[in-house]
Z-matrix of the N, CA and C atoms (Angstrom, degrees):
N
C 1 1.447
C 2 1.522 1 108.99
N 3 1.379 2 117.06 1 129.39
C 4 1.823 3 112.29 2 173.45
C 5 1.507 4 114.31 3 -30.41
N 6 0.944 5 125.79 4 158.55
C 7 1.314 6 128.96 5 138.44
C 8 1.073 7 133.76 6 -161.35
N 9 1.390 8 114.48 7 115.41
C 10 1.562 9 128.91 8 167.94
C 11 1.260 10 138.56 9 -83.44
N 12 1.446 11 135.55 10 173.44
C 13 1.012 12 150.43 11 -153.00
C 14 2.010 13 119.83 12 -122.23
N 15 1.269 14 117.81 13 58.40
C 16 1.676 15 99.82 14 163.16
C 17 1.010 16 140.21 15 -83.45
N 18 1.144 17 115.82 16 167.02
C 19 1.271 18 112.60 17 -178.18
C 20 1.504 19 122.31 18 27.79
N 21 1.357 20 123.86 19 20.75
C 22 1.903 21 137.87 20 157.82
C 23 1.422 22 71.72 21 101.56
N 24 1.374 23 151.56 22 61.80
C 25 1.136 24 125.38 23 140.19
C 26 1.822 25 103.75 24 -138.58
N 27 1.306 26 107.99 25 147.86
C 28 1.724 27 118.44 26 173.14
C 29 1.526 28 113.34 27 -68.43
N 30 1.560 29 101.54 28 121.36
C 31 1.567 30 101.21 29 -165.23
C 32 2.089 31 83.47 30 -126.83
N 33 1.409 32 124.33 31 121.46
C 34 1.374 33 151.95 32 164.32
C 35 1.515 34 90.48 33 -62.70
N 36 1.667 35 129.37 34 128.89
C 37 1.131 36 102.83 35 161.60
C 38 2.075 37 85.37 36 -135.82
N 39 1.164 38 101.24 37 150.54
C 40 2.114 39 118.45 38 -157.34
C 41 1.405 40 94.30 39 -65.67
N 42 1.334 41 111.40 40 141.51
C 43 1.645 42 134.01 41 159.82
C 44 1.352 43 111.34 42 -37.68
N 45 1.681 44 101.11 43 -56.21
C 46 1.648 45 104.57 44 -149.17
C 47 1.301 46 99.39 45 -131.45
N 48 1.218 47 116.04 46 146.25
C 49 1.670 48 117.57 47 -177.39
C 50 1.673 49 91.27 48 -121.98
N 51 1.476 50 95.79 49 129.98
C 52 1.779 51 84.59 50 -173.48
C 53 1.766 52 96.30 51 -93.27
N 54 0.981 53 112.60 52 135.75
C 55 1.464 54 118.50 53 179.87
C 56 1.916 55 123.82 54 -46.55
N 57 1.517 56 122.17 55 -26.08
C 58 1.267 57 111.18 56 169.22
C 59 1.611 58 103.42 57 -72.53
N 60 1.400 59 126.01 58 -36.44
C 61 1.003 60 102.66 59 -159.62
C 62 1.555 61 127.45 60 -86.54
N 63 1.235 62 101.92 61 -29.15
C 64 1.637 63 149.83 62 150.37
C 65 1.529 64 94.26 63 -22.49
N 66 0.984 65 124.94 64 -90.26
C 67 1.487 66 157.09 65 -132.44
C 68 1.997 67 99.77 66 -15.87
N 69 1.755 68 110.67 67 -50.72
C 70 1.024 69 118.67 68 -162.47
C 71 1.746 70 109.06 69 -65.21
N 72 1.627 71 105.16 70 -28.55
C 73 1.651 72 106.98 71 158.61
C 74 1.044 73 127.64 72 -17.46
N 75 1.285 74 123.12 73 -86.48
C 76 1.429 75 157.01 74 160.75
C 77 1.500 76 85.99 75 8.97
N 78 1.417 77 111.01 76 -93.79
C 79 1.422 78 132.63 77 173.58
C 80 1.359 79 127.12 78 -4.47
N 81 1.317 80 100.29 79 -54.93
C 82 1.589 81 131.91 80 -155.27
C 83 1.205 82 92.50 81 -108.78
N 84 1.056 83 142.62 82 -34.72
C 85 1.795 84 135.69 83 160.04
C 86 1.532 85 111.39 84 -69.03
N 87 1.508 86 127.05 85 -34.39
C 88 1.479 87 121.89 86 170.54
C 89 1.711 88 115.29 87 -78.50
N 90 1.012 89 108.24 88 -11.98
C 91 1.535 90 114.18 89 -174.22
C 92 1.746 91 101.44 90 -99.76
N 93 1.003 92 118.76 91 -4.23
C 94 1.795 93 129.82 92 155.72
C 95 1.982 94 75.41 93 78.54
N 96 1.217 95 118.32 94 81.88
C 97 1.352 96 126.09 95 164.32
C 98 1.523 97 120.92 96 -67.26
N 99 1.090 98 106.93 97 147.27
C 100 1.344 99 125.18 98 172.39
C 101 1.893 100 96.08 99 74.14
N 102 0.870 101 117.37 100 27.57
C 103 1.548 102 110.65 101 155.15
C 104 1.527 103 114.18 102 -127.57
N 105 1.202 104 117.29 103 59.01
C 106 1.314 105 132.03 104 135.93
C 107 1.919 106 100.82 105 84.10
N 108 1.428 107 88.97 106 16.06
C 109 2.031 108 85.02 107 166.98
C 110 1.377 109 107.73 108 -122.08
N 111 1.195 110 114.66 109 147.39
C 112 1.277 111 152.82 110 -149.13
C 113 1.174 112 107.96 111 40.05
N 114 1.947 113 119.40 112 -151.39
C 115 1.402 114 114.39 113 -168.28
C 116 1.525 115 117.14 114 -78.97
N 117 1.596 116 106.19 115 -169.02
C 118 1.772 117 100.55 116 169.66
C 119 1.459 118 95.50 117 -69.99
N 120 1.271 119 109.39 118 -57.28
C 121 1.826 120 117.03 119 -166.70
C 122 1.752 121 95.56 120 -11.43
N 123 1.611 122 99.55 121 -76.30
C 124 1.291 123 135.48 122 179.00
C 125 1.573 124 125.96 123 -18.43
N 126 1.435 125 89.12 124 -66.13
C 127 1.542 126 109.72 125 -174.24
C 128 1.726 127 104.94 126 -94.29
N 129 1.049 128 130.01 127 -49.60
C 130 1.339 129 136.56 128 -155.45
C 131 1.625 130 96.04 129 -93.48
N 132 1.312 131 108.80 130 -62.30
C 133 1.709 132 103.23 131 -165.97
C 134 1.249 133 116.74 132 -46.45
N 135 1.175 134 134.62 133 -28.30
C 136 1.919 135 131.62 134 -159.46
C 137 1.565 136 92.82 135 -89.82
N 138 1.571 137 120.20 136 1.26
C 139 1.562 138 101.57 137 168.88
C 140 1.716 139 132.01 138 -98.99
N 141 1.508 140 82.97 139 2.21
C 142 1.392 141 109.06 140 -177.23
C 143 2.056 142 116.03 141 -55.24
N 144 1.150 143 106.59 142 107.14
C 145 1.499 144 92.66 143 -175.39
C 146 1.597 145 114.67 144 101.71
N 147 1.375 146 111.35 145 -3.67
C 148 1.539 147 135.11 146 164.87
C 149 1.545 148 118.71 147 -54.46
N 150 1.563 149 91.52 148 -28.42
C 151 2.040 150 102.75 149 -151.09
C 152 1.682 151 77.02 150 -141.05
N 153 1.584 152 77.23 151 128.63
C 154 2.054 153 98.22 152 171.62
C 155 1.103 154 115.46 153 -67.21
N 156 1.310 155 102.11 154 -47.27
C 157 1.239 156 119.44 155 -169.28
C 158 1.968 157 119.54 156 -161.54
N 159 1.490 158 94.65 157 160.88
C 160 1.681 159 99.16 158 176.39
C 161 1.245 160 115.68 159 -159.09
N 162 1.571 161 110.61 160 -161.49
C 163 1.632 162 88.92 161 -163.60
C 164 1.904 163 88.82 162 -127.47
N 165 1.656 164 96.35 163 23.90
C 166 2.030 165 113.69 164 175.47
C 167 1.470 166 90.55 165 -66.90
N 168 1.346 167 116.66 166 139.27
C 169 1.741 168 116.23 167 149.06
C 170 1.446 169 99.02 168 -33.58
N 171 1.484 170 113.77 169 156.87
C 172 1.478 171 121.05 170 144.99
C 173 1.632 172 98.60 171 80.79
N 174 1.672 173 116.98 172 155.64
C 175 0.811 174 128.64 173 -174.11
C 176 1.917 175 135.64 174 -89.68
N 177 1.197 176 129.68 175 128.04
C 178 1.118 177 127.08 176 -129.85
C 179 1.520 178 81.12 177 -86.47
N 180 1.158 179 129.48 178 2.82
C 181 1.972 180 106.36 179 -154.75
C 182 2.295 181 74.27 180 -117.53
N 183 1.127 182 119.20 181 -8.27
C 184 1.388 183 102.16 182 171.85
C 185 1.369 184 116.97 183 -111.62
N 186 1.515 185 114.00 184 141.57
C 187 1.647 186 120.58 185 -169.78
C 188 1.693 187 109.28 186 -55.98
N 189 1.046 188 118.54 187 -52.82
C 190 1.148 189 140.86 188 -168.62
C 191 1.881 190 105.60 189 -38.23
N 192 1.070 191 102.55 190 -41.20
C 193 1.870 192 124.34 191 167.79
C 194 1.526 193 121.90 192 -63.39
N 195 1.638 194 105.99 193 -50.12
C 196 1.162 195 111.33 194 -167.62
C 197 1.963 196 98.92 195 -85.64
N 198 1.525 197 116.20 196 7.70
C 199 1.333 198 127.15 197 -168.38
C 200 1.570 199 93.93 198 -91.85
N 201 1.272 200 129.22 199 -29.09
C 202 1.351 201 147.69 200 -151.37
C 203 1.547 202 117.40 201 -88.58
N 204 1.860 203 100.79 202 -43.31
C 205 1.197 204 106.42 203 169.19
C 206 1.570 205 135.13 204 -76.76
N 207 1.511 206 102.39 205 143.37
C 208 1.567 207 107.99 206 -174.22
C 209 1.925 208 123.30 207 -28.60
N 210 1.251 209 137.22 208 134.75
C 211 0.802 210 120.48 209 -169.23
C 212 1.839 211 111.42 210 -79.95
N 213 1.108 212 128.10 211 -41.62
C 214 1.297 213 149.27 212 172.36
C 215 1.642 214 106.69 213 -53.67
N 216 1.344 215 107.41 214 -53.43
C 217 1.564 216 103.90 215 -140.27
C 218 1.525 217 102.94 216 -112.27
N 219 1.539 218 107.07 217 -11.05
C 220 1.684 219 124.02 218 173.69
C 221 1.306 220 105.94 219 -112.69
N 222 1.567 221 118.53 220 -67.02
C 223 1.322 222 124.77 221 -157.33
C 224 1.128 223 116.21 222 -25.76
N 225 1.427 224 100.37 223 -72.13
C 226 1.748 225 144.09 224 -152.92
C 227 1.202 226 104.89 225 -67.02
N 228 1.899 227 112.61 226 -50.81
C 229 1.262 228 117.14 227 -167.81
C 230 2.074 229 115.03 228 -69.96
N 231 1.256 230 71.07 229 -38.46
C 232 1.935 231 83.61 230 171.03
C 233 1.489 232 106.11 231 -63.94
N 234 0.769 233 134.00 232 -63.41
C 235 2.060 234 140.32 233 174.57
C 236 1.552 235 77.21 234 -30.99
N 237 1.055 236 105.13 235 -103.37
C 238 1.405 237 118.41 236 -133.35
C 239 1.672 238 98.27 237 -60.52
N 240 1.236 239 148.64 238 -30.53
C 241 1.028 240 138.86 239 149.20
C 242 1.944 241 109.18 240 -37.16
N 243 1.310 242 116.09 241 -66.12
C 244 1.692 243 109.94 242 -174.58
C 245 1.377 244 98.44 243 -54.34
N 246 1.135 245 123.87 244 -58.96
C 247 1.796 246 133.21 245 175.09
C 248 1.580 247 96.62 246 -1.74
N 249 1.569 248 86.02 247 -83.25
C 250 1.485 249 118.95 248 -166.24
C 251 1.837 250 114.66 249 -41.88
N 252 1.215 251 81.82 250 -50.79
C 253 1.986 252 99.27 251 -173.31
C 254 2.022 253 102.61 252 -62.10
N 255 1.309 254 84.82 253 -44.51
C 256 1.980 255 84.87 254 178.94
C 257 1.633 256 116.89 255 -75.71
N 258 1.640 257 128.27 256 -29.50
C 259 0.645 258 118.63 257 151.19
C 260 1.732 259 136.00 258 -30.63
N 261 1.804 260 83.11 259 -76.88
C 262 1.633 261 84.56 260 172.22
C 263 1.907 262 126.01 261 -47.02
N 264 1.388 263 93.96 262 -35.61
C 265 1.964 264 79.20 263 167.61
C 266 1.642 265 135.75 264 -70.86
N 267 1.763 266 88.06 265 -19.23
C 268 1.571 267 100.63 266 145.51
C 269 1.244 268 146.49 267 -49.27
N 270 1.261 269 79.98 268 -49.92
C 271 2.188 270 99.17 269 170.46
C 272 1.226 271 117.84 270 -60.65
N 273 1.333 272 112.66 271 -47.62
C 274 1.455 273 144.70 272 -175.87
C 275 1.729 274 116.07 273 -52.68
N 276 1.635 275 91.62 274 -46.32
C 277 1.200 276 113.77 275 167.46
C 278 1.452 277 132.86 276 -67.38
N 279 1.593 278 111.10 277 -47.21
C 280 1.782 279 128.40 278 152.71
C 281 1.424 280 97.09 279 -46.09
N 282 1.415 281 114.27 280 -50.06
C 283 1.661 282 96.36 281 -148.71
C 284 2.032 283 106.45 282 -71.71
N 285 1.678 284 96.59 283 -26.36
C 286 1.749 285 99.24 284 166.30
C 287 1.286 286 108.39 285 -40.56
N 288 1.345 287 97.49 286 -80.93
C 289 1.692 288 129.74 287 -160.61
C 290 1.579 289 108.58 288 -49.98
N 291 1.384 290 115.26 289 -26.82
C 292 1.862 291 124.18 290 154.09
C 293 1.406 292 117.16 291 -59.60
N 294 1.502 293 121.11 292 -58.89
C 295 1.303 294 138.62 293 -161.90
C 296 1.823 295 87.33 294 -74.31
N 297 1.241 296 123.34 295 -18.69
C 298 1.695 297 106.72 296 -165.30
C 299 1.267 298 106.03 297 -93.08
N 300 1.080 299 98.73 298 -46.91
C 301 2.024 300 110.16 299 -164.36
C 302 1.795 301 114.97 300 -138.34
N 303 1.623 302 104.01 301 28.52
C 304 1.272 303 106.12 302 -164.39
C 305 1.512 304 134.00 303 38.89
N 306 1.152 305 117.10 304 0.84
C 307 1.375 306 112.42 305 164.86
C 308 1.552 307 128.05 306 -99.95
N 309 1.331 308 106.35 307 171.85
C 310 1.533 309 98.11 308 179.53
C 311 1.801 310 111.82 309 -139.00
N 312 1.086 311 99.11 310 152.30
C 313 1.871 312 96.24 311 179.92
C 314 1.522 313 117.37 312 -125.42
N 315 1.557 314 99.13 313 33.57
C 316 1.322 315 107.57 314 165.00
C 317 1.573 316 118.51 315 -88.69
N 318 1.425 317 115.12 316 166.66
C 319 1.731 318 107.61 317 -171.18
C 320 1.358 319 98.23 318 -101.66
């Protein structure tokens, strides 16, 4: 499983996002999340359950935790780190789906 480093602490972030639960991601990764558009609900909640684990008080798979952390120096850095990490399995994924049948179903 990745694992990174914020704010000096080890943050687990999950292999697999199963798609029912996931779903609101999507959203919140096209709307460039966690930089300060629309609500928390919005932006913050669909990352809930993203990260196995960390070394934040409190538990990463409940909102109530991820409500706790710094907005600057946790929030942001975690977004855009998961951002980043799902992207690349995106890419990863084009770059299959190129190498198989020359096409791609990225936008």
């Amino acid at each position: 499983m990745p694992e990174i480093v914020i704010a000096g602490k080890k943050v687990v972030i999950r292999e697999r996002f199963p798609a029912k639960r996931f779903h609101a991601l999507w959203k919140a990764i096209a709307s460039n999340a966690g930089m300060g558009e629309g609500s928390y609900e919005e932006q913050v909640l669909p990352y809930v359950g993203t990260v196995t684990s960390w070394e934040f008080p409190g538990d990463p798979e409940k909102a109530e935790s991820w409500a706790e952390l710094d907005t600057f120096t946790e929030t942001l850095p975690l977004i855009r780190a998961i951002n980043t990490h799902i992207k690349g399995l995106l890419t990863e994924l084009d770059t299959a789906i190129k190498n198989s049948d020359g096409t791609s179903t990225s936008t």
